[in-house]
MARBA-3410 file (N, C-alpha, C, O; in Angstrom, 1 decimal):
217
81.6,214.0,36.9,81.7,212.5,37.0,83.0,212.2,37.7,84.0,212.8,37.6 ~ 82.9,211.1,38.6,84.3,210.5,39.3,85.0,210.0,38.6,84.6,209.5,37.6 ~ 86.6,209.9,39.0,87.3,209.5,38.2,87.1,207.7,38.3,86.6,207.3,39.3 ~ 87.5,206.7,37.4,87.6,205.8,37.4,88.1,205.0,38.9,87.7,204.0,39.4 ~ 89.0,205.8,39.3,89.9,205.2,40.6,88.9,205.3,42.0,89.0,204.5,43.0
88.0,206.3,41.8,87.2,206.7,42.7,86.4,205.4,43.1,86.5,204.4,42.3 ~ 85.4,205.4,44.3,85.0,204.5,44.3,83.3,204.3,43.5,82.7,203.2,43.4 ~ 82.8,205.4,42.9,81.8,204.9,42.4,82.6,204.4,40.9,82.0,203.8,40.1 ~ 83.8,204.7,40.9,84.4,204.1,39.0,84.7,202.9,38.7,84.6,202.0,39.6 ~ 85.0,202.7,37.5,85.5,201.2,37.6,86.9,200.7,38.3,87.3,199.6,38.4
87.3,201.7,38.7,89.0,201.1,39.8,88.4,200.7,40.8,87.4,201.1,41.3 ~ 89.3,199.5,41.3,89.0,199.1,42.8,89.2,200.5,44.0,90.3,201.1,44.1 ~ 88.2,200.9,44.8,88.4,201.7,45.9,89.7,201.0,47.0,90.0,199.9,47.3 ~ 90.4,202.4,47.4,91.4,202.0,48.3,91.3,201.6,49.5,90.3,201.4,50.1 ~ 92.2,201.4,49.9,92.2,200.8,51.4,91.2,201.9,52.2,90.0,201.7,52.6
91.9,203.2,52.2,91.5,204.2,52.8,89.9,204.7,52.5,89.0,205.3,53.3 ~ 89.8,204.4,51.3,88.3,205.1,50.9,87.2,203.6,51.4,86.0,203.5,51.5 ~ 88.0,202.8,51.4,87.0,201.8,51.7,86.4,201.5,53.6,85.4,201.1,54.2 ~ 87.6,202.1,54.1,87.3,202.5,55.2,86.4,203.9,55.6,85.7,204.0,56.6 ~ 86.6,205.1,54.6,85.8,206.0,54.6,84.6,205.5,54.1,83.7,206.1,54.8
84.2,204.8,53.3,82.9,203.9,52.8,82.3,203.3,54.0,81.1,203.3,54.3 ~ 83.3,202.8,54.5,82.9,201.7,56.0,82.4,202.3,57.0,81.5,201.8,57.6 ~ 82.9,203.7,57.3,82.9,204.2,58.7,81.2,205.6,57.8,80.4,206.2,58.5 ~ 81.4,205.6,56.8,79.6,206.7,56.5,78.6,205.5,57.0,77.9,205.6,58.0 ~ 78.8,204.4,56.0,77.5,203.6,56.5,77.6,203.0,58.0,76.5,202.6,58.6
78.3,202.9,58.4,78.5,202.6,60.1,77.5,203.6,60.8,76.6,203.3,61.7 ~ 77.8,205.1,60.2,77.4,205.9,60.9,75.7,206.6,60.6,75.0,207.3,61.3 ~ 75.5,206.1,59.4,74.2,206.0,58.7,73.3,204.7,59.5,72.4,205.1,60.3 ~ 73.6,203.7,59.5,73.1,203.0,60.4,72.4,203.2,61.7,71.3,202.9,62.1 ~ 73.6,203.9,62.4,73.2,204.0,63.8,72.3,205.4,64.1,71.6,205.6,65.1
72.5,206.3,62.6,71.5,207.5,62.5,70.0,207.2,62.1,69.1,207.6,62.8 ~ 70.0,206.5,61.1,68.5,205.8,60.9,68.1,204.8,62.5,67.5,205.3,63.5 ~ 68.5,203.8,62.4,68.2,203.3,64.0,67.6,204.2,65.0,66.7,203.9,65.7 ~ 68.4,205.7,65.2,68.3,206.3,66.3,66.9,207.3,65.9,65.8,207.3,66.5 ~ 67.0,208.3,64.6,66.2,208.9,64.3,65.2,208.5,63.1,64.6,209.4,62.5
65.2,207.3,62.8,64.1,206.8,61.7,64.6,207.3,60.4,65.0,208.5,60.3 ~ 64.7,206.6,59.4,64.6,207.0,58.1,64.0,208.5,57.1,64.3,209.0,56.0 ~ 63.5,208.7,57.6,63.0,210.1,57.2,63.5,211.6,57.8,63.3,212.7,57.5 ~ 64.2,211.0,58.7,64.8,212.4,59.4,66.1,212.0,59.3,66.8,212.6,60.1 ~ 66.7,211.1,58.6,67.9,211.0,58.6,68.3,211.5,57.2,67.7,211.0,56.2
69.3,212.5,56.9,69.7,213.4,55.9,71.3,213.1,55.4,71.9,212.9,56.5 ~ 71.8,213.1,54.8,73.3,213.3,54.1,73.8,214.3,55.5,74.5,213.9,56.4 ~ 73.3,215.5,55.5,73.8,216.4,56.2,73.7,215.8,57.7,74.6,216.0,58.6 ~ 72.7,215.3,58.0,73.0,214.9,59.5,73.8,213.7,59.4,74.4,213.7,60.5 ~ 74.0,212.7,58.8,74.9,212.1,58.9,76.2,211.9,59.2,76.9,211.2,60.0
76.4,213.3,57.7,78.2,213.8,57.7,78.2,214.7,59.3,79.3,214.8,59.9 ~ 77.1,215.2,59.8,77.5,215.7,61.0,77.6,214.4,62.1,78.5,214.6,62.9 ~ 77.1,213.7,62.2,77.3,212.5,63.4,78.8,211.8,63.3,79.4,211.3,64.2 ~ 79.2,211.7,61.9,80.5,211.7,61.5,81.7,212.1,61.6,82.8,211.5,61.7 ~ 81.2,213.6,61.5,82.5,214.8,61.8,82.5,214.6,60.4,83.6,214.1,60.3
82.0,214.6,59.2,82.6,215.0,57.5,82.1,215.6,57.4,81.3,216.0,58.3 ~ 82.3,216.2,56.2,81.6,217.3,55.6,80.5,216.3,54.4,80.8,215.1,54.2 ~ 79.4,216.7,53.9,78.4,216.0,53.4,79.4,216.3,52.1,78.8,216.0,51.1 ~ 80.3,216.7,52.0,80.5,216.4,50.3,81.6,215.3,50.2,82.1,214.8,49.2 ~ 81.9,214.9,51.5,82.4,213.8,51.2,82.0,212.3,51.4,82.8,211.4,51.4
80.6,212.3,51.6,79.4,211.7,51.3,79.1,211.6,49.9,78.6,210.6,49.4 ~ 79.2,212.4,49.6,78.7,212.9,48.1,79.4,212.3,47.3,78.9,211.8,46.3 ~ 81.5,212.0,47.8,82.2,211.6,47.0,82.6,210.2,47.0,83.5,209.8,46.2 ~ 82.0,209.7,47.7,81.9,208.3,48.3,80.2,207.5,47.5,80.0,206.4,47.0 ~ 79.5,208.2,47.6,77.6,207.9,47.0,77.4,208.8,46.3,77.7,210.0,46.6
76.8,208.3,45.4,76.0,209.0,44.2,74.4,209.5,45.0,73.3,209.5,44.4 ~ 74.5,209.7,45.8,73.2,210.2,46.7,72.5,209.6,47.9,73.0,208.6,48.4 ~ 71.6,210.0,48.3,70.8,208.5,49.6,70.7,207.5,48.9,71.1,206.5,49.5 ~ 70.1,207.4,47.8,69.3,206.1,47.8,71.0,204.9,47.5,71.2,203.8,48.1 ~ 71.8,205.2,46.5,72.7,204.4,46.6,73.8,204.0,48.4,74.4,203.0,48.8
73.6,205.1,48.8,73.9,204.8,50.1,72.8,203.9,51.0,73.3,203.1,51.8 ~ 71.9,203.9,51.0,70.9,202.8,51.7,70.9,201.7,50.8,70.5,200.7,51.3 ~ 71.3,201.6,49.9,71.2,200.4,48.8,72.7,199.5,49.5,72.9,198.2,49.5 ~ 73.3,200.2,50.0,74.9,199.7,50.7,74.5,199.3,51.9,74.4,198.1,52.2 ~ 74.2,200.3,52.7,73.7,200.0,53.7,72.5,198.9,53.7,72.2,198.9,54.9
71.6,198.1,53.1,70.7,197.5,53.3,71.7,195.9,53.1,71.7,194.9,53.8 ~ 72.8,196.3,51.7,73.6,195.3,51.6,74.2,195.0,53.1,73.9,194.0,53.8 ~ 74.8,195.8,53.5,75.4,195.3,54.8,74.9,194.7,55.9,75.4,193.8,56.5 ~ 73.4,195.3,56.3,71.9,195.0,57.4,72.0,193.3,56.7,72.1,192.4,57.5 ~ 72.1,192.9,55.4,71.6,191.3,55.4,73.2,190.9,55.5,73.4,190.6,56.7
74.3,190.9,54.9,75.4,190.2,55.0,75.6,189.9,56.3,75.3,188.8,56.8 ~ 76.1,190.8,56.9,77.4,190.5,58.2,76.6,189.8,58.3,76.7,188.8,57.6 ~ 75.3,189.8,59.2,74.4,188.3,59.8,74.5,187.4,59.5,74.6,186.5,60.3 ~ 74.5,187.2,57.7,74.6,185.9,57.6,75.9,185.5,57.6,76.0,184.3,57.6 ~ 77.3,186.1,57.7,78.7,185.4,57.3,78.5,185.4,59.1,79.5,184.8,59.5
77.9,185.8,60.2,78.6,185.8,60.8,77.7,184.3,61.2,78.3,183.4,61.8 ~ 76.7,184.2,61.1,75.7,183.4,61.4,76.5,181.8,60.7,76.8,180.9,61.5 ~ 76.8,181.8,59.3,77.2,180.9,58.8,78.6,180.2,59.3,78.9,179.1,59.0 ~ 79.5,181.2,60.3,80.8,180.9,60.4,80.7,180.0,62.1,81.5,179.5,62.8 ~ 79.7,180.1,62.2,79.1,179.8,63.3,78.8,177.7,63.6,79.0,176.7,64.2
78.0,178.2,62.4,76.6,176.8,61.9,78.0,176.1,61.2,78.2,174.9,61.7 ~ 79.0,176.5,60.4,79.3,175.6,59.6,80.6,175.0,60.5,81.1,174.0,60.0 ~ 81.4,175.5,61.9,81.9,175.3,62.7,81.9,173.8,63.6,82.8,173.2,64.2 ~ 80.5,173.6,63.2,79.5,172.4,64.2,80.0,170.9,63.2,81.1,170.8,62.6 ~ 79.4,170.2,63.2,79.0,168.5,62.6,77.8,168.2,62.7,77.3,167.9,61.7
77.0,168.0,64.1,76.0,167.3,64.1,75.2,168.0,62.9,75.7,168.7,62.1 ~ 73.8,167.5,62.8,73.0,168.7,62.7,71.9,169.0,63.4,70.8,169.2,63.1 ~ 72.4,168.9,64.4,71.2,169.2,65.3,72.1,170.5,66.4,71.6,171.5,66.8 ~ 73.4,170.2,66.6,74.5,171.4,66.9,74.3,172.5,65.7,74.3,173.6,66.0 ~ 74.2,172.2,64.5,74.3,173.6,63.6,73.3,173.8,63.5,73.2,174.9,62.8
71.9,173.3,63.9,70.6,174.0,64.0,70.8,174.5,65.0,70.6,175.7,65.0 ~ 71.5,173.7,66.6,71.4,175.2,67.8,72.5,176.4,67.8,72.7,177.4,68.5 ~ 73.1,176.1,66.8,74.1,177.0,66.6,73.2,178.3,65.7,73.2,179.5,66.0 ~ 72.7,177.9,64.7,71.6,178.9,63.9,71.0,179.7,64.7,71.1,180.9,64.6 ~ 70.2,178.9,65.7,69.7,179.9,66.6,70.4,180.6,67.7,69.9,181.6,68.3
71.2,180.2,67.9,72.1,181.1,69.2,73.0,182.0,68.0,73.3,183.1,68.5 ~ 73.4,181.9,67.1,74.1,183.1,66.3,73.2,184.2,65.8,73.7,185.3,65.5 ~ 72.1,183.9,65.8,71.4,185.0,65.6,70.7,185.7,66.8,70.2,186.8,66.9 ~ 70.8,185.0,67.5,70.7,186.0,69.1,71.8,186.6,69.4,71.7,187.8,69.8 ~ 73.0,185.9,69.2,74.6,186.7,69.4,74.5,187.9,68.8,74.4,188.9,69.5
74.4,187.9,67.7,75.2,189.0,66.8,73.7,189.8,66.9,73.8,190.8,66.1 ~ 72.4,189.8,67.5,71.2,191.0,67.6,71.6,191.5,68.6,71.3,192.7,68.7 ~ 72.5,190.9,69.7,72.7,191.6,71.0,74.0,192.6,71.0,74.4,193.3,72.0 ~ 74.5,192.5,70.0,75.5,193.5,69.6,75.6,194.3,68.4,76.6,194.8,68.0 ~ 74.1,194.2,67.6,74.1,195.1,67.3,72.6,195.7,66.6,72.4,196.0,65.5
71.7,195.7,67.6,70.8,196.2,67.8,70.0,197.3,67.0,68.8,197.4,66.7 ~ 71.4,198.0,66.8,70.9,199.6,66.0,71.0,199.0,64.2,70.6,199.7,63.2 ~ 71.5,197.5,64.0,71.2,196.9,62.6,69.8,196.8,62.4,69.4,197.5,61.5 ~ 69.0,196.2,63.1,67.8,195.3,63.4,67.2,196.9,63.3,67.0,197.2,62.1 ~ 67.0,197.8,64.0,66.3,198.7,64.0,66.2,199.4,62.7,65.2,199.5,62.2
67.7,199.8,62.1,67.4,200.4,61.0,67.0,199.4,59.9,66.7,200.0,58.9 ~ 67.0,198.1,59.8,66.5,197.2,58.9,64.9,197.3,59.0,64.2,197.7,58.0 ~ 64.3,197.1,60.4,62.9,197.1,60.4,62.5,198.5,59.9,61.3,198.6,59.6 ~ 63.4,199.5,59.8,62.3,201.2,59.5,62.6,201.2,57.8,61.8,201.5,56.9 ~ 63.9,200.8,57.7,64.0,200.5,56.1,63.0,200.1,55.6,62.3,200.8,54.9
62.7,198.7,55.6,61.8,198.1,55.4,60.4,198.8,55.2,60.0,198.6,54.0 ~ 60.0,199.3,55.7,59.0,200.6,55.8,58.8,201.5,55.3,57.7,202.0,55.0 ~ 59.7,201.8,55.1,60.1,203.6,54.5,60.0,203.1,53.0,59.1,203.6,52.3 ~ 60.8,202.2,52.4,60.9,201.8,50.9,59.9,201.7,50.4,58.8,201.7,51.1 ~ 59.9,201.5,49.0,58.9,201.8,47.7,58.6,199.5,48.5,59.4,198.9,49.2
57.4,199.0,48.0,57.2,198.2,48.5,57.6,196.8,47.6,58.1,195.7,47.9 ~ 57.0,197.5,46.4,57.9,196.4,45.1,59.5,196.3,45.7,60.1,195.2,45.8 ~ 59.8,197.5,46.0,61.2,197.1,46.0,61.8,196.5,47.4,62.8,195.9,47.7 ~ 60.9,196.9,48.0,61.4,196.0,49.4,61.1,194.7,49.1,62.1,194.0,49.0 ~ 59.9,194.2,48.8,59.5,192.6,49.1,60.7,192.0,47.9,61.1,190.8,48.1
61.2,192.7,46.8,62.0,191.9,46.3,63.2,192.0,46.9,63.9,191.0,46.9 ~ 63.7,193.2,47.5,65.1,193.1,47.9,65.0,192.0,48.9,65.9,191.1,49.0 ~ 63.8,192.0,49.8,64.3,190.9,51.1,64.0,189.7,50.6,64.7,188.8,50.9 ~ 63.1,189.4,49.9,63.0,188.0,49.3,64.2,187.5,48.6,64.5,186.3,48.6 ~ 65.0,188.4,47.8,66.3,187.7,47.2,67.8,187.4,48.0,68.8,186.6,47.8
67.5,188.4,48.8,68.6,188.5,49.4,68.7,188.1,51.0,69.7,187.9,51.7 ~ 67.4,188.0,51.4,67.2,188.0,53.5,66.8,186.3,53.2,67.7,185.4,53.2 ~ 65.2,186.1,53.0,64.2,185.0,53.5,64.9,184.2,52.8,65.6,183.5,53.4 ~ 64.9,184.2,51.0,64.8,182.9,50.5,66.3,182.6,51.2,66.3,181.7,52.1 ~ 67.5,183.3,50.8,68.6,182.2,51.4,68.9,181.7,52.9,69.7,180.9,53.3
68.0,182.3,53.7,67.9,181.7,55.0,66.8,180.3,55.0,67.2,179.2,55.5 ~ 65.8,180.4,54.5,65.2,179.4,54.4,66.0,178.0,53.2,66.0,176.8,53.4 ~ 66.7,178.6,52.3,67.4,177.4,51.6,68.5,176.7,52.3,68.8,175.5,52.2 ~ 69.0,178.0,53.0,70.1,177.4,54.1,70.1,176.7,55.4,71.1,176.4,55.9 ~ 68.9,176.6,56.1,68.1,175.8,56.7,67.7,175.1,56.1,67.9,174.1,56.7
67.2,174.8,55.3,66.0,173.7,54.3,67.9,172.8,53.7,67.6,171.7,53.5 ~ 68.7,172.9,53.6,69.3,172.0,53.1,70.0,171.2,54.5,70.1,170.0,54.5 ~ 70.4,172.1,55.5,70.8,171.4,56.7,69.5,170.0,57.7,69.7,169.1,58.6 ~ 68.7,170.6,57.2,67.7,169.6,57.6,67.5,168.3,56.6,67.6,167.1,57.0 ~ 67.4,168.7,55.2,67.6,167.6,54.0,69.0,167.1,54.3,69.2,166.2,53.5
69.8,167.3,54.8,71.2,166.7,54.7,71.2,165.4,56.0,71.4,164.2,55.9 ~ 70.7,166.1,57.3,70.4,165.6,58.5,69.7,164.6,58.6,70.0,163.7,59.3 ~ 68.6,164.7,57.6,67.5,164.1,57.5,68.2,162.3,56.4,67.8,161.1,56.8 ~ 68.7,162.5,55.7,69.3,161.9,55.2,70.3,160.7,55.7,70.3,159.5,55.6 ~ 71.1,161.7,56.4,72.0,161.0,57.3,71.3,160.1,58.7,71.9,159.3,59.4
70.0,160.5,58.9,69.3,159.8,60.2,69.6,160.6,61.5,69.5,160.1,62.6 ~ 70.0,161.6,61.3,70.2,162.6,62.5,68.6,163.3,62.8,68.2,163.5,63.9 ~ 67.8,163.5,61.6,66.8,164.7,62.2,65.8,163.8,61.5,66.1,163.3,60.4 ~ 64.6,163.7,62.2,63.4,163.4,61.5,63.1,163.4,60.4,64.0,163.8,59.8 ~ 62.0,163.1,59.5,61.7,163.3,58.3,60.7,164.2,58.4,59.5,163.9,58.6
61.2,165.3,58.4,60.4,166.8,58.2,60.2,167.8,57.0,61.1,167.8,56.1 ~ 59.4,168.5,56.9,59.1,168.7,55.1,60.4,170.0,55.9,60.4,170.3,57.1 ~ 61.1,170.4,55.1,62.3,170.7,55.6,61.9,172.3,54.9,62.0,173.1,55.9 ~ 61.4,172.9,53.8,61.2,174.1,53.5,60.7,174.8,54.3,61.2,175.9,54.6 ~ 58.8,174.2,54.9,58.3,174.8,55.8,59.0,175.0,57.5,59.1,175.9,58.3
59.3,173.7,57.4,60.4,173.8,58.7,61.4,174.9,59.2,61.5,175.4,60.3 ~ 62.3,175.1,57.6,63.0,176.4,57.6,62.5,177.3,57.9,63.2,178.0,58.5 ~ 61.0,177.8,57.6,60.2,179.2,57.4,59.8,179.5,58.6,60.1,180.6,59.1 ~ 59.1,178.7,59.3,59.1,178.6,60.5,60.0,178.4,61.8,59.4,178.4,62.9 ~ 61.0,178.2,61.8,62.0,178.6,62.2,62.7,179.8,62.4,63.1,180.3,63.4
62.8,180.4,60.7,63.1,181.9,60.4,62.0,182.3,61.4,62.5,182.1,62.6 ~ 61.1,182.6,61.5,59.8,183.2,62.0,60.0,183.3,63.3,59.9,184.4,64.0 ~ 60.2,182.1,63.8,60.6,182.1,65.2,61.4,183.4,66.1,61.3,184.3,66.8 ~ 62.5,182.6,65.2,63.5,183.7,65.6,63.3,185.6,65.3,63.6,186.6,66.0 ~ 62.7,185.7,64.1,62.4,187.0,63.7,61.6,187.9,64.4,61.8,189.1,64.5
60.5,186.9,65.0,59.4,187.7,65.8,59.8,187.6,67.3,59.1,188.4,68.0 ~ 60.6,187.0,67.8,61.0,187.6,68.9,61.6,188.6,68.8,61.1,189.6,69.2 ~ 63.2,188.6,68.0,63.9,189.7,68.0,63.2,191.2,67.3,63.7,192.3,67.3 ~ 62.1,190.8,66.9,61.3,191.9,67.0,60.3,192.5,67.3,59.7,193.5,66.8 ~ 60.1,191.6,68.4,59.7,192.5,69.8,60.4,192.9,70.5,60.0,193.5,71.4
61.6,192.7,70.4,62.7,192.6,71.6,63.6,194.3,70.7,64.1,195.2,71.4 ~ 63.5,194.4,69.3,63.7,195.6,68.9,62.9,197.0,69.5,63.5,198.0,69.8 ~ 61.3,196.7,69.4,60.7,197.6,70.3,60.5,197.8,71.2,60.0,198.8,71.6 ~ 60.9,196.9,71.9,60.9,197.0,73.7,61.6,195.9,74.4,61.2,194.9,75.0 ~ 63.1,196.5,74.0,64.2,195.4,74.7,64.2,194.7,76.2,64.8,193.7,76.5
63.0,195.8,77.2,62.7,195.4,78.4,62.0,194.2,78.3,62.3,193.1,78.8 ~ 61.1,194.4,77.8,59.9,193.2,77.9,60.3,192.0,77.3,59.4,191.1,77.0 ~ 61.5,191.8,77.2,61.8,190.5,75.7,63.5,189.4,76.8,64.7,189.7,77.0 ~ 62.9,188.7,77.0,64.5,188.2,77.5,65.0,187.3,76.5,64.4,186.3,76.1 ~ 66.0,187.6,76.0,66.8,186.8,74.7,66.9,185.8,74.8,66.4,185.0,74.0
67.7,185.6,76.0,68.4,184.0,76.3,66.9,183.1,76.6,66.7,182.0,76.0 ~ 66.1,183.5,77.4,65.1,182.4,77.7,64.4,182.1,76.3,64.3,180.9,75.9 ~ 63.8,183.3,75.3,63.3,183.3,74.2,64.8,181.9,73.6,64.5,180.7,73.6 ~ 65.6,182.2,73.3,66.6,181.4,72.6,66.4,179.9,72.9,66.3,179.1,71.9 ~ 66.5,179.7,74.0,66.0,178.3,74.6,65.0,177.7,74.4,64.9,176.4,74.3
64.3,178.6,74.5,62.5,177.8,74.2,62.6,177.5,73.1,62.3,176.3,73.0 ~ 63.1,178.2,71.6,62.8,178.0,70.3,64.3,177.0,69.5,64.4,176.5,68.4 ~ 65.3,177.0,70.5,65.8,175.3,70.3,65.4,174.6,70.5,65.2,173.7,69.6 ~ 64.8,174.4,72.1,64.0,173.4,72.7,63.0,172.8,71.6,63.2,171.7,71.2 ~ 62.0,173.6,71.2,60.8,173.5,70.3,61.5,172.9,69.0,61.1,171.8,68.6
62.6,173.4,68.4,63.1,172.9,67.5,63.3,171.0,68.0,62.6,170.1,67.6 ~ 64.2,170.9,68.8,65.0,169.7,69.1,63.7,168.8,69.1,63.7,167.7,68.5 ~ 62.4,169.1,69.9,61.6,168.4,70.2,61.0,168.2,69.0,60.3,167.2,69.0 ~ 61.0,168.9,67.7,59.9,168.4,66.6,61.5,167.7,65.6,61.4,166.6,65.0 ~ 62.3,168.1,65.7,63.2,167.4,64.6,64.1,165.8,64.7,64.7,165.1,63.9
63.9,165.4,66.8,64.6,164.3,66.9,64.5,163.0,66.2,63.4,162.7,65.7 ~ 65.0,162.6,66.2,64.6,161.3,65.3,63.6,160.4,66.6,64.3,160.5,67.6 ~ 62.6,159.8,66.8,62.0,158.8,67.5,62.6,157.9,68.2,61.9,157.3,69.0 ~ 64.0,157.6,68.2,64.4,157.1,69.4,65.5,157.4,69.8,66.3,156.5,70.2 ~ 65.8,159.0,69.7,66.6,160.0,70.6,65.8,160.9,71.6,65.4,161.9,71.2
65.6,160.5,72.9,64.9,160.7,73.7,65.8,162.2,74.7,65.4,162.5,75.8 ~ 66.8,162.8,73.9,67.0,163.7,74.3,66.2,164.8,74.2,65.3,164.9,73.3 ~ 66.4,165.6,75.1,65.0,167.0,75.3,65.7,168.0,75.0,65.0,169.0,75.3 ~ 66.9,168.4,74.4,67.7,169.4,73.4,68.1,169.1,73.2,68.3,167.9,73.4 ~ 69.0,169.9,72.3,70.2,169.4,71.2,71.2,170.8,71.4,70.7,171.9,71.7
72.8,170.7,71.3,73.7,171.6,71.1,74.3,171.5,72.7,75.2,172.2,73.1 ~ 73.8,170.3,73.3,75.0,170.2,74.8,75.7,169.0,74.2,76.7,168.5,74.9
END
């Protein structure tokens, strides 16, 4: 058993081990991404690393708690980075184009996220996928859309739109491009894709006598 101080104990992990924490799943990440979830091992990891797998070992209680970290990280950064973005704005119709251009930003730098999220996805027991991404991915993307629309909507900025479905479809938007654009980054142009699905947005959410044809200039 680890000692308390360690990071699986009850002491807070140190500076140093939290950076050793940071830089395995960094490197777990870009090893699933590159060779799929099933060929990715503790041992090939600590080798893409330069560690030794026992200090994998001393850091995670095994794979599955290390993908449980790593899955944590695949949904966070997106959204803090997504949210630091949206909540920067006022309109709402700027923090809806802001929604969608932050989530094209941060897939175009980091690519090998999205990949290992979609094989994850896959690879997991299925109970446990649809609940991890439903508590943690969809529902708070859709509530956090679905309230910026009810807020907008309110204020006379955005149409009166059933705001949940709106959210969902939105999500979707965005999701299914970037994942085509995961399997075949050639065939997918981001920025045009990005445009169209503001565009589409601005055009169903303006209020009736805002005759603007986007929103976020």
């Amino acid at each position: 058993m680890r000692p308390d101080s360690k990071p699986g104990g009850k002491g807070r992990p140190s500076f140093i081990e939290e950076a050793r924490r940071r830089q395995i799943v960094d490197t777990a990440i870009k090893t699933i991404a590159a060779l799929g979830y099933s060929a990715t091992s503790l041992a090939e990891i600590a080798r893409e690393a330069g560690i030794s797998k026992g200090v994998i070992s001393y850091h995670f209680e095994g794979k599955d708690e290390l993908i449980e970290e790593i899955l944590s990280r695949l949904l966070r950064e997106p959204a803090a980075f997504i949210k630091k973005r949206v909540e920067a704005k006022t309109s709402t119709q700027d923090k809806l184009a802001a929604y969608v251009d932050a989530n094209f930003e941060f897939a175009k730098g980091h690519r090998d996220y999205l990949l290992a999220l979609v094989d994850l996805w896959g690879r997991r027991n299925p109970t446990q996928a649809h609940n991890r991404f439903e508590s943690e991915a969809y529902e708070p993307s859709r509530r956090y859309l679905s309230r910026i629309l009810e807020n907008g909507c309110r204020a006379g900025e955005v149409a009166a739109v059933p705001a949940k479905a709106m959210a969902s479809v939105i999500q979707a938007s965005i999701d299914g491009v970037l994942l085509q654009w995961a399997f075949d980054p050639n065939a997918v142009d981001l920025d045009a894709c990005c445009s169209e699905i503001r565009q589409m947005i601005a055009g169903h959410v303006a209020p009736k006598n805002d005759s603007r044809a986007a929103f976020g200039t």
